[in-house]
C-alpha positions, 0 to 999 in steps of 0.5 A: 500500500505505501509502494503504491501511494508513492507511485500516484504520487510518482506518475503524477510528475511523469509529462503528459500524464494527466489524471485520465490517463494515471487511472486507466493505467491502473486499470489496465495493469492491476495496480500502478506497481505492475505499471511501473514495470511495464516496457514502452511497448505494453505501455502502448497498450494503455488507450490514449498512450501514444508513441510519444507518451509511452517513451516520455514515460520509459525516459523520466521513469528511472528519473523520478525517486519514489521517496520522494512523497514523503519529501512532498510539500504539505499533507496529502492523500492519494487513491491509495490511501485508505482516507480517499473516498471512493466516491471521488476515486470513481470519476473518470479522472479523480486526482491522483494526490489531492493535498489537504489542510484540516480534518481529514476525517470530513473526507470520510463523511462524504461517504457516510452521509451524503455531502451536498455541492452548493455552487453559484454566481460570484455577485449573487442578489439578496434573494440568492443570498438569503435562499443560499443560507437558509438552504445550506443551515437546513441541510447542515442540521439535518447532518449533510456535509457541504462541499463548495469552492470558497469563491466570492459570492454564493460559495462564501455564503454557503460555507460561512453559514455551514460554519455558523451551522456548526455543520462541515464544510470542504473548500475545494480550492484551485490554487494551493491549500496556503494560497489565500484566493480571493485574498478577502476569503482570508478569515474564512480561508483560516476558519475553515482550515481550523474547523473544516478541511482544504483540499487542492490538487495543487501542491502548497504555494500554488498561486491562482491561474484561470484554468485551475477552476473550471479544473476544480470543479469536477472534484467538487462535482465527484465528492459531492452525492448531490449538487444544488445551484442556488443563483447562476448566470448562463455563462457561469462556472457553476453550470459547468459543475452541474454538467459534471455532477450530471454527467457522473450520474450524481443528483441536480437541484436547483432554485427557481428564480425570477425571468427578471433577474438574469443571475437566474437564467442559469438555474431557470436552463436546467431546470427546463433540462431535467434538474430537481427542482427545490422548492421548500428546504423540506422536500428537498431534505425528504429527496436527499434522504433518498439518495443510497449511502455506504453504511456501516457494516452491521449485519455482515456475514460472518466468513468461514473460518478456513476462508484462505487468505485472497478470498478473506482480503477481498471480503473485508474490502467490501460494505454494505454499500454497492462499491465498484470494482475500480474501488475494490482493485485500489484498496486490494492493491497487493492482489492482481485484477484478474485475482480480484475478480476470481475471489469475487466469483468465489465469493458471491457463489458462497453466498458471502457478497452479491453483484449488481446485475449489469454493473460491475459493484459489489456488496456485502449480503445476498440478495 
């Protein structure tokens, strides 16, 4: 596990490999170590490795020191590690080292219960403000995490009365966790750094640049379960974070709006598309409590006790909760792909898991 932490740390510093590219390497080969190993040509073999990538890879490689994580500025968590949830892991290009500053602990409530995004316009109205506050207290006394991207606007709304909530907010920031951006977020920076939790998936020191935030956006997308649009322009980088939400197959909702207001007209355009409408902070609780979350394992089976060794490592990866293969391989990363999905078989034929038809997650129980 620590070899393999330090190679997403590693591949991340290789030219031309992004986020994409790191996961469907791990994919391909089992974990990132079999990666490590691989000749130019079986690199080739990786969709969207080409000639020029696959010999960037071959000559960097014998470069890169793989102590070097533990030299890494500032805190981090890769996919590795037990603290990366997997719900973010499950984007098709989660950040392979996400950097971290404060309770690291409010990661894993994203996967306990589910963490809201709430987004929106950087000059909000008054009735974008105060929908945003009342929305955002309801959804922290009814025990939801909130997930936003300290921006100007309807994002420092939405984390300053989570904080007042005394509810737990994740800043998710698009330049370095020490950077404070835009400058007068500074107090609320620190708030949240000493009460909630920072993360980027820049290292420390890493100063604002525009292409970082439309970037960000899909990590808020990815650890959030559901997404809420509280006032929004059509040109508007929130839009682009319901875009992710939606296409990771995760909840919309947004707030109705007046046609006079064009700070409106964003929400008003997908709502016409399909997204939840919120109407009152009630009915948008009731649907939230609709949306599955990983539970803790209560009544799970109990192995045989002569279960060997593979078989039982996979099972204690498992939950109660449906999780996907990319997740089981990360966390089994001492067991080949083909090795895990040989014990899952056996496992499910033993009645100890069961799959969900036409997926490829698994879960504790039968069916």
């Amino acid at each position: 596990m620590l070899r393999e932490r330090a190679l997403w740390f590693a591949w991340s510093q290789i030219p031309g490999m992004g986020p994409i590219l790191q996961k469907r390497m791990a994919q391909h080969f089992g974990s990132l170590d079999a990666a490590w190993a691989a000749s130019p040509d079986q690199l080739l073999s990786v969709e969207g490795i080409g000639l020029k990538v696959a010999w960037a890879i071959a000559e960097h490689r014998p470069k890169i020191d793989l102590a070097a994580v533990d030299r890494a500025p500032g805190k981090l968590v890769t996919p590795a590690d037990l603290a990366y949830p997997d719900l973010l892991y499950e984007i098709p290009d989660p950040p392979p080292v996400l950097y971290y500053d404060g309770n690291l602990d409010l990661l894993a409530a994203c996967q306990q219960r589910p963490a809201v995004g709430i987004v929106g316009t950087r000059s909000p109205s008054e009735y974008g403000k105060r929908w945003t506050r009342r929305l955002t207290k309801t959804l922290c006394q009814a025990g939801f995490p909130i997930v936003s991207g300290l921006a100007d606007g309807i994002d420092r709304v939405a984390h300053e009365s989570c904080l007042e909530a005394n509810g737990q907010t994740i800043a998710v920031l698009g330049t370095g966790v020490d950077v404070f951006y835009p400058y007068r977020n500074r107090d609320l920076h620190r708030e949240i750094s000493r009460l909630g939790l920072l993360v980027s998936e820049h290292p420390p020191g890493t100063q604002p640049e525009k292409v970082h935030f439309p970037r960000r956006n899909r990590i808020i997308a990815g650890l959030s379960r559901a997404t809420l649009v509280t006032e929004a322009p059509r040109k508007s980088g929130a839009l682009i974070t319901t875009k992710l939400a939606n296409d990771y197959g995760r909840d919309v909702f947004a707030l109705p709006g007046s046609l006079d207001n064009p700070r409106c007209y964003g929400c008003l355009d997908i709502l016409s598309q399909g997204a939840q409408m919120i109407l009152r902070e009630d009915t948008l609780i009731e649907a939230l409590g609709a949306i599955p979350v990983e539970s803790p394992v209560l009544n799970a089976p109990t192995p045989p006790p002569d279960l060997p060794p593979p078989l039982l490592t996979v099972l204690q990866a498992m939950t109660i909760e449906a999780r996907s293969l990319d997740a089981i391989v990360q966390q089994v990363s001492d067991l080949s792909t083909g090795d895990i999905l040989s014990a899952l078989t056996q496992l499910e034929l033993m009645g100890l898991i069961n799959s969900i038809p036409g997926t490829q997650h698994y879960q504790l129980g039968s069916e």
